[in-house]
C-alpha positions as CSV (number, residue, x, y, z in Angstrom):
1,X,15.1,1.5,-22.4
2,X,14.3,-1.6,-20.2
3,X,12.7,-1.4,-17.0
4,X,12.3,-3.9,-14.3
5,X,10.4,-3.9,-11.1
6,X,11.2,-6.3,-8.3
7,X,7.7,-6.8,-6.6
8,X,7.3,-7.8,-3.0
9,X,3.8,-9.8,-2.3
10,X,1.2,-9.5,0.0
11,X,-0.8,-12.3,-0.7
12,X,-3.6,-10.4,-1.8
13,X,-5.9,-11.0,1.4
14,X,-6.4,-7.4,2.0
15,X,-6.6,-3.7,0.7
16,X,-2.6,-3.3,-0.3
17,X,-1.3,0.2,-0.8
18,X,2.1,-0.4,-1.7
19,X,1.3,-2.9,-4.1
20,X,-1.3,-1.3,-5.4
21,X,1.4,1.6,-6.2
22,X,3.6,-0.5,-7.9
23,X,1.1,-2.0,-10.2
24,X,-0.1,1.9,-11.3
25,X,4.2,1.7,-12.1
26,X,4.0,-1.0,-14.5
27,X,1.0,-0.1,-15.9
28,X,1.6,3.6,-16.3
29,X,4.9,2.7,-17.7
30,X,4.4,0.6,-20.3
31,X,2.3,3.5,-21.7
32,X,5.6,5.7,-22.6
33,X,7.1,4.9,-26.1
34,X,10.3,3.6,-25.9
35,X,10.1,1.7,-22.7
36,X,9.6,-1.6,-22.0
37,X,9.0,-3.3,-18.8
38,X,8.5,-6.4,-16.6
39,X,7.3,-6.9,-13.1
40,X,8.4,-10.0,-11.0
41,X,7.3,-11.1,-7.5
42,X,9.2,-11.7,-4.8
43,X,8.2,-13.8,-1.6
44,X,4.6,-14.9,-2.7
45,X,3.1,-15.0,-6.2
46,X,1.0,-12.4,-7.5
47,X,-2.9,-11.9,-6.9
48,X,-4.2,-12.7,-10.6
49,X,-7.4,-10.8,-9.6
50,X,-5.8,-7.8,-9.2
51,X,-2.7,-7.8,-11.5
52,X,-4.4,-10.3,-14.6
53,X,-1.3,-11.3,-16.2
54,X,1.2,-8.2,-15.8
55,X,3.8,-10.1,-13.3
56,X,5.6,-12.8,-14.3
57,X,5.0,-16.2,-13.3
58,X,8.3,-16.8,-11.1
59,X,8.5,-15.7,-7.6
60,X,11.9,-15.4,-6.2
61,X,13.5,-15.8,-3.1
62,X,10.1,-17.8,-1.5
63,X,8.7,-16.7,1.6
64,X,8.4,-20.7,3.0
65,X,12.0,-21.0,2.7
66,X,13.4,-17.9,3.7
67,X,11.1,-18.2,7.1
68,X,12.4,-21.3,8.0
69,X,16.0,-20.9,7.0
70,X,15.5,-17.8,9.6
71,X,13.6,-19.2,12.2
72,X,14.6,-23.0,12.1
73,X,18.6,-23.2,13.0
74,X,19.1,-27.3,11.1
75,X,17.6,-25.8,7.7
76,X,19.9,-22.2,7.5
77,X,21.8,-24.4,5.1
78,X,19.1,-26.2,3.3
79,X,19.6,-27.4,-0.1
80,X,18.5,-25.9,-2.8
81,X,16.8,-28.9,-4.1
82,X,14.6,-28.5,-0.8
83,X,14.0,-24.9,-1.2
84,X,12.5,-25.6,-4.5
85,X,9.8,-27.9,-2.9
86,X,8.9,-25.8,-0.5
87,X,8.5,-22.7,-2.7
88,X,6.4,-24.3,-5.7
89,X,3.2,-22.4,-6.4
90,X,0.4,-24.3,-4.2
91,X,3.0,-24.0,-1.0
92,X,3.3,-20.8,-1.6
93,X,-0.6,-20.0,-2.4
94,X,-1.0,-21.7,1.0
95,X,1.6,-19.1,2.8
96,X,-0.1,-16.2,1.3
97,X,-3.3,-16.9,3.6
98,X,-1.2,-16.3,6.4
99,X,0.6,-13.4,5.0
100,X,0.3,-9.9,5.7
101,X,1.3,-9.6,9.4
102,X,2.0,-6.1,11.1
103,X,3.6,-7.9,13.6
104,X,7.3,-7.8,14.0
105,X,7.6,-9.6,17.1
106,X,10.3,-12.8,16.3
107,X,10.9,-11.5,12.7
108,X,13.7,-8.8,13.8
109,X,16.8,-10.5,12.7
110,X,14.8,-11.2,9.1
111,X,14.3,-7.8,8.3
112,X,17.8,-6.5,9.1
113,X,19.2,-9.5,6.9
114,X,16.6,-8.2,4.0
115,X,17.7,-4.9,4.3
116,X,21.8,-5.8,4.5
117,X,20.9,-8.5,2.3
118,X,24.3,-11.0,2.8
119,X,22.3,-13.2,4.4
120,X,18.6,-13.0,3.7
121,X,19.5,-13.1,-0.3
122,X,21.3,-16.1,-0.6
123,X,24.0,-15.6,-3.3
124,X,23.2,-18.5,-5.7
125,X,19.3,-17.3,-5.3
126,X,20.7,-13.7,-6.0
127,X,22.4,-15.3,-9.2
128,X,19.4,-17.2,-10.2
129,X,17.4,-13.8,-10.5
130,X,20.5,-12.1,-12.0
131,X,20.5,-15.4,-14.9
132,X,16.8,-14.6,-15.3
133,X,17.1,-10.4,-15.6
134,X,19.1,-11.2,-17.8
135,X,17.9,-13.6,-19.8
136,X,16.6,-11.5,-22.6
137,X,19.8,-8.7,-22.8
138,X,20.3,-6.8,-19.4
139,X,17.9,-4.0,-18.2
140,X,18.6,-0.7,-18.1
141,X,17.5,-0.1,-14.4
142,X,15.8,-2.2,-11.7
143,X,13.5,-0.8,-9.6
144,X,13.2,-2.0,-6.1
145,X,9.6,-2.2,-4.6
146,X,10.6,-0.7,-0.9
147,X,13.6,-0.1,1.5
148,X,13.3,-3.2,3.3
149,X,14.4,-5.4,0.4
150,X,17.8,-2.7,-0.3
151,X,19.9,-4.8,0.5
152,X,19.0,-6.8,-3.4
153,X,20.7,-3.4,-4.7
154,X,24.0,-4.2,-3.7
155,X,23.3,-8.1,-4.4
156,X,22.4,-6.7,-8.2
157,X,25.4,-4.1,-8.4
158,X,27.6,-6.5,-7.8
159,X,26.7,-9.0,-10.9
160,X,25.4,-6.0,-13.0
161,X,26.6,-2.7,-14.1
162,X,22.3,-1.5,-14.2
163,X,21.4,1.8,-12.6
164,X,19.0,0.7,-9.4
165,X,15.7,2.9,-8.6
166,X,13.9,2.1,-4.7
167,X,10.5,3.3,-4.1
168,X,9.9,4.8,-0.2
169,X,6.6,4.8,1.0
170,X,5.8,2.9,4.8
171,X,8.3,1.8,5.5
172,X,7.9,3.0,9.2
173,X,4.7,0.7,9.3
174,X,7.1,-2.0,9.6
175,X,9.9,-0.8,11.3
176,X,8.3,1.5,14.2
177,X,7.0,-1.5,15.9
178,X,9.4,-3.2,16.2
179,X,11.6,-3.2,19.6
180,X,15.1,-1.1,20.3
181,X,17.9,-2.3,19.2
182,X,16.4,-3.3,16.5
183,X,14.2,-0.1,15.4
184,X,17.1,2.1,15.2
185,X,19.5,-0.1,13.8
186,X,17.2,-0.6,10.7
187,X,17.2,3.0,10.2
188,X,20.9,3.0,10.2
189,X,21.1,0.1,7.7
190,X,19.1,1.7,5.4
191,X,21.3,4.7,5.5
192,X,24.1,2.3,4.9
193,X,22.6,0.5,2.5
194,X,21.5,3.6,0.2
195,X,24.6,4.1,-1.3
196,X,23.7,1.7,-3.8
197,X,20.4,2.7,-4.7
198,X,21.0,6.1,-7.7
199,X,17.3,7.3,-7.4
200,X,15.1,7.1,-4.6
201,X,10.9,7.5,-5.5
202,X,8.2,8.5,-2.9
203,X,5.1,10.2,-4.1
204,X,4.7,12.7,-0.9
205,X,6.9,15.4,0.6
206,X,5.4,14.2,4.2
207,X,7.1,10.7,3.5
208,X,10.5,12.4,2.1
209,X,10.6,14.4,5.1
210,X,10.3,11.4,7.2
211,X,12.7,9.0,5.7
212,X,15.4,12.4,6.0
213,X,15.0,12.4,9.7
214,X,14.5,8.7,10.6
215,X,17.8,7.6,8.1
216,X,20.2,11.0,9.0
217,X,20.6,11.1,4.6
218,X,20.3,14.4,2.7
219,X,17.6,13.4,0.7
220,X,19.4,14.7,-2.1
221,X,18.7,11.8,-4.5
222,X,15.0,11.4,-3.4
223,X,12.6,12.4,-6.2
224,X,8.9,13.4,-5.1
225,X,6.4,11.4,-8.3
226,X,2.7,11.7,-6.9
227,X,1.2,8.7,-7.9
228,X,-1.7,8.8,-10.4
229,X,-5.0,7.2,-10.6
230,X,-6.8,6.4,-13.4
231,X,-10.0,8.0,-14.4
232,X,-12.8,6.8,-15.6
233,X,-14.8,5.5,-12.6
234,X,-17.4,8.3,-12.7
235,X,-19.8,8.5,-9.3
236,X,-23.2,6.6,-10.2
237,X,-25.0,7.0,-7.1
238,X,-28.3,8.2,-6.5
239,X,-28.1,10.0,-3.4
240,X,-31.2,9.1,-0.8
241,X,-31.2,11.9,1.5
242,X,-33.0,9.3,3.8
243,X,-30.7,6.5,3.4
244,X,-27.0,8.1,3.8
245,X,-24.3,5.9,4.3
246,X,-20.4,6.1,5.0
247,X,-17.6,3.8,3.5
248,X,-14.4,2.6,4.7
249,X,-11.7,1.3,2.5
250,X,-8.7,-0.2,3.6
251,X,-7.2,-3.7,5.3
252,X,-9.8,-3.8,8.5
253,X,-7.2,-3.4,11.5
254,X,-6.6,-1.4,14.2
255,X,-4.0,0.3,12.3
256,X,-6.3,1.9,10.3
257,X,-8.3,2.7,12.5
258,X,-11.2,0.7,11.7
259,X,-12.5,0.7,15.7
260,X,-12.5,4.7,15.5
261,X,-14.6,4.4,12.3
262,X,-17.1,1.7,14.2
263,X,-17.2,3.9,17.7
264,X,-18.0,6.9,15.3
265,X,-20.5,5.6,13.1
266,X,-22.4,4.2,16.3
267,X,-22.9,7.8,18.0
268,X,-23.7,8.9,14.9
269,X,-26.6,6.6,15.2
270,X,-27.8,7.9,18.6
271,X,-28.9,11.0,16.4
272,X,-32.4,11.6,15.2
273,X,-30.9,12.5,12.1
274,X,-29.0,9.5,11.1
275,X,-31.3,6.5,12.3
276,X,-30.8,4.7,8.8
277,X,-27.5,5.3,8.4
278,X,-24.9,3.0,7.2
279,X,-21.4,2.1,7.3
280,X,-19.7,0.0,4.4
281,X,-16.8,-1.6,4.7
282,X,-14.2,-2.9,1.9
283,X,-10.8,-3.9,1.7
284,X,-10.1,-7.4,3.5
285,X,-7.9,-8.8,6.0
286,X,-5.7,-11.7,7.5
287,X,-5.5,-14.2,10.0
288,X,-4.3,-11.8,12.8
289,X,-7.1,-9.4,12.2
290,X,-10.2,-11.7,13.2
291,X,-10.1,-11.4,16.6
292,X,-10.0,-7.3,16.3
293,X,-12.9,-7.3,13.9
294,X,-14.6,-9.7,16.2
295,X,-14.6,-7.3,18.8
296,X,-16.0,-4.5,16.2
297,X,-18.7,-6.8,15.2
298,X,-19.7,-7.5,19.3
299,X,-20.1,-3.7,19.5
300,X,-21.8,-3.3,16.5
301,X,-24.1,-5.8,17.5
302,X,-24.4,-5.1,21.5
303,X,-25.7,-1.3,20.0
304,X,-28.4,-3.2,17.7
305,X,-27.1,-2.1,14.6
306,X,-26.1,-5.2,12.8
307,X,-28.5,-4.5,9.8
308,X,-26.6,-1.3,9.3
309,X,-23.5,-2.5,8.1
310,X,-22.6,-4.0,5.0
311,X,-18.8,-6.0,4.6
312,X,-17.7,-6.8,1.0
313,X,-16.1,-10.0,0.6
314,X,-14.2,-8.0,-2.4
315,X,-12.1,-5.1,-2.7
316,X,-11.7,-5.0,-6.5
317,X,-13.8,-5.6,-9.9
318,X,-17.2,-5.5,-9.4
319,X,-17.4,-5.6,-5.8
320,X,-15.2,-1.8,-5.1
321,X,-17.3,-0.3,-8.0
322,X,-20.7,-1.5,-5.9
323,X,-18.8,-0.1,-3.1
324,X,-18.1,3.3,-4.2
325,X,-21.6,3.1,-5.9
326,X,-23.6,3.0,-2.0
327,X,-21.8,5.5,-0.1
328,X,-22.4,9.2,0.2
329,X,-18.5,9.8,2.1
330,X,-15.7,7.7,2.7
331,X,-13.1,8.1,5.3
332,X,-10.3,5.6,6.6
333,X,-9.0,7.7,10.0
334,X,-6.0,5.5,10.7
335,X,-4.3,5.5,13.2
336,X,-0.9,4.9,12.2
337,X,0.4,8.0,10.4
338,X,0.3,6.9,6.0
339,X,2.5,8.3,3.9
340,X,-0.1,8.5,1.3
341,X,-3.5,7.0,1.2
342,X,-4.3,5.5,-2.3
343,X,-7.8,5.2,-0.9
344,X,-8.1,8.8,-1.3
345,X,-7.6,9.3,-4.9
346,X,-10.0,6.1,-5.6
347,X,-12.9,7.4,-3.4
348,X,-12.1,11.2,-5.4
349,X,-12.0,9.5,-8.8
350,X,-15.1,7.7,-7.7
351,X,-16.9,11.2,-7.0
352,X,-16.9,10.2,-3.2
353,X,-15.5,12.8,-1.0
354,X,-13.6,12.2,1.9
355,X,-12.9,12.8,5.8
356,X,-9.4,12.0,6.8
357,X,-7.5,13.3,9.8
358,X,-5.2,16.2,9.4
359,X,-2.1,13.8,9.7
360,X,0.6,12.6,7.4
361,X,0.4,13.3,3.8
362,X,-3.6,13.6,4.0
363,X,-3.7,17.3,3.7
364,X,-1.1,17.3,0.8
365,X,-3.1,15.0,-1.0
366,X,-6.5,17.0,-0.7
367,X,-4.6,20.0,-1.3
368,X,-4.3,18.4,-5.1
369,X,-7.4,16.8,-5.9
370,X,-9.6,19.5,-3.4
371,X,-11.8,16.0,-2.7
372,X,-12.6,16.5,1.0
373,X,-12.0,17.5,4.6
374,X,-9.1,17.4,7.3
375,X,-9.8,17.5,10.4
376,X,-7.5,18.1,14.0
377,X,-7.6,17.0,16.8
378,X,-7.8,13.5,15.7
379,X,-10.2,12.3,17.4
380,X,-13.5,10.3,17.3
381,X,-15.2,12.9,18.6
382,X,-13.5,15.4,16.2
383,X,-14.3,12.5,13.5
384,X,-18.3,12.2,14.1
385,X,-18.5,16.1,14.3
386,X,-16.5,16.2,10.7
387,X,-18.8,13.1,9.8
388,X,-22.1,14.5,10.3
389,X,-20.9,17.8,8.6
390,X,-20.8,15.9,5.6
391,X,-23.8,14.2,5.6
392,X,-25.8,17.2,6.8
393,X,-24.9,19.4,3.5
394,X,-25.5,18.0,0.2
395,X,-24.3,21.1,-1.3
396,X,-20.4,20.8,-0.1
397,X,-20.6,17.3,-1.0
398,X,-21.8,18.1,-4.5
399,X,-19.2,20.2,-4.7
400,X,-16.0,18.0,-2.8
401,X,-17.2,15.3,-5.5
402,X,-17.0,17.6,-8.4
403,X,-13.6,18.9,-7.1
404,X,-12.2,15.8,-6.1
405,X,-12.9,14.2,-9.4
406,X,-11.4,17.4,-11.4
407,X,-8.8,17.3,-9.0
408,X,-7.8,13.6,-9.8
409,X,-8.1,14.0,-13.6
410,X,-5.7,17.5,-13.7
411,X,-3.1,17.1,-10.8
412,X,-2.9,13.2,-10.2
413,X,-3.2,11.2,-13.6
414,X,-1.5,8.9,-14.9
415,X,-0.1,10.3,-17.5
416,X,1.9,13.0,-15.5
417,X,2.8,10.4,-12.9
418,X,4.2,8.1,-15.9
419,X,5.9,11.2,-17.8
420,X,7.7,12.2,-14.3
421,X,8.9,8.1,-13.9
422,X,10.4,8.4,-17.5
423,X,11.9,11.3,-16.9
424,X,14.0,10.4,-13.6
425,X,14.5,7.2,-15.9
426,X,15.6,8.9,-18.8
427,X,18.3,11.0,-16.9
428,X,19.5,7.6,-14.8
429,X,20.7,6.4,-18.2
């Protein structure tokens, strides 16, 4: 059976959830005897320092040219010719720095053409990817990397008779900020739109639950796989009752809530019993970002505390296992409502137990690997309280490591996640 995953970038600037998912995919995978597989980018070309060699080298259907064709009414009918220029590797290296944007604000009429497709997918790109799947013997299925690119499934049913598989997960990041019309017609196009896709994938009830009620469908072809980590990062820290210290891990935004985690960590500091406390902070960010973490960084500084925190330049290799290596907790108390929070299972597999708030799929995921605390309301008052808990007791921290780690290994491997892929494979074909 041949597999192929359609990959969307982000450019690799930040913490990336959704591509980090796809990659445990491939990899998981091309574990199962039987199975091959290929992964190929779409919009910007792959991070190498987090995906080595495991996507292929050609990106399709460029983000450069399918920007400007949107945005810039003389090039909608650009040549090809031209959109080869502008989509060769350095241009599109260069887009990738800019990439990453929460903001929908002038990009309304692109994403409803991505998720219809007609437009957004030009049909002789469409046929160039079709010539290149192809190219080897046709694949069994193709599996989409998110909603917002469905409309490729009726692009690709069209030229092939191949069964079509769509991942779900955050969506709504996307498509909640953006303005009415447009935020409900998106919904509806995705219901429209899902008549072409055989299997829907998302690796949380909570998210299931949400795409039912925001797209009216029955859900009915929507499989729940959790998504496994993989083991072997055990926690190596020596703990310094005098020293603690709290991570965060995730793209640095207000999204995620990094201001909550800054306003939280600086009344911790006010108390007698955390005056050498530390916050550590991983996972990147874009352009649009700066000024936000500007303002973190002015608050952290107006309170004296600069020598407190620590910012990694990295968020993988080396540089996430020094991470996970000088913090006691971890906690990412978003603000925006995730579907999942791959951050979690890291910081678990890492014997680092977590504070999350008791939203979204948070108390699902704890529920399997037993790795840390909810807490409600949510709150930054609610989040220091929860905070200093930790810190205060080594014992339940002893014991959230143990059980997050356990938890990880028994209920969210990869090898169950890859044997429940293969399965919902298996039956497509």
């Amino acid at each position: 059976m041949k597999i192929v995953y359609l990959i969307t970038g982000s450019g690799g600037s930040f913490y990336c959830g959704n591509c980090y998912r796809d990659m445990l995919f491939v990899r998981a995978i091309r574990k199962v005897p039987g199975i091959t597989s290929e992964a190929i980018p779409l919009y910007l070309p792959p991070d190498r320092k987090s995906t080595g060699n495991e996507l292929d080298s050609h990106v399709f259907f460029g983000a450069i040219s399918m920007y400007l064709r949107e945005k810039v009414h003389f090039l909608s009918k650009m040549p090809g010719w031209l959109d080869k220029v502008l989509d060769t590797g350095p241009m599109l290296k260069l887009a990738s720095r800019f990439s990453g944007t929460t903001s929908t604000e002038g990009l309304e009429d692109l994403t409803l053409n991505m998720i219809e497709g007609d437009n957004a997918f030009r049909r002789y790109e469409v046929d160039r990817l079709v010539k290149y799947l192809t190219r080897n013997g046709k694949p069994d299925i193709i599996h989409l990397s998110n909603a917002l690119i469905i409309g490729l499934a009726r692009q690709i049913k069209r030229r092939l008779d191949v069964k079509i598989v769509c991942s779900l997960l955050n969506e709504d990041d996307w498509i909640e900020v953006m303005a009415e019309p447009f935020r409900t017609k998106a919904w509806k196009m995705i219901a429209a739109e899902a008549r072409y896709i055989d299997t829907f994938i998302t690796p949380s009830n909570y998210y299931r639950n949400l795409f039912i009620q925001k797209t009216g469908l029955d859900g009915s072809n929507i499989r729940i796989v959790p998504l496994g980590f993989y083991s072997g990062c055990t926690a190596e820290k020596q703990e310094n009752p005098h020293s603690p210290s709290i991570g965060y891990l995730c793209r640095v935004n207000s999204m995620n809530g990094f201001d909550k985690m800054v306003d939280a960590f600086l009344e911790l500091k006010k108390a007698k019993d955390f005056k050498n406390l530390s916050l550590h902070v991983c996972g990147g960010y874009t352009g649009e970002d700066k000024q936000f973490i500007k303002e973190q960084i002015r608050k952290i500084r107006e309170q004296g505390q600069s020598a407190s925190i620590k910012i990694y330049p990295e968020f993988d290799g080396d540089a996430k296992r020094e991470f996970f290596r000088n913090i006691d907790i971890m906690s990412v108390p978003v603000r925006k409502i995730d579907g999942y929070g791959l951050y979690i299972l890291e910081a678990n597999c890492a014997g680092v137990p977590v504070v999350q708030p008791a939203t979204g799929a948070f108390p699902e995921i704890l529920g399997k690997t037993g790795g840390g605390i909810v807490y409600s309301p949510d709150t930054v008052s609610e989040l220091s309280v929860n905070l200093s808990k930790l810190l205060l007791d080594r014992e339940l921290r002893t014991r959230l490591s143990s059980q997050g780690m356990q938890g990880v290994a028994e209920n969210l491997s990869p090898e169950r996640m890859s044997v429940n892929l293969s399965e919902i494979y298996s039956n497509l074909v």
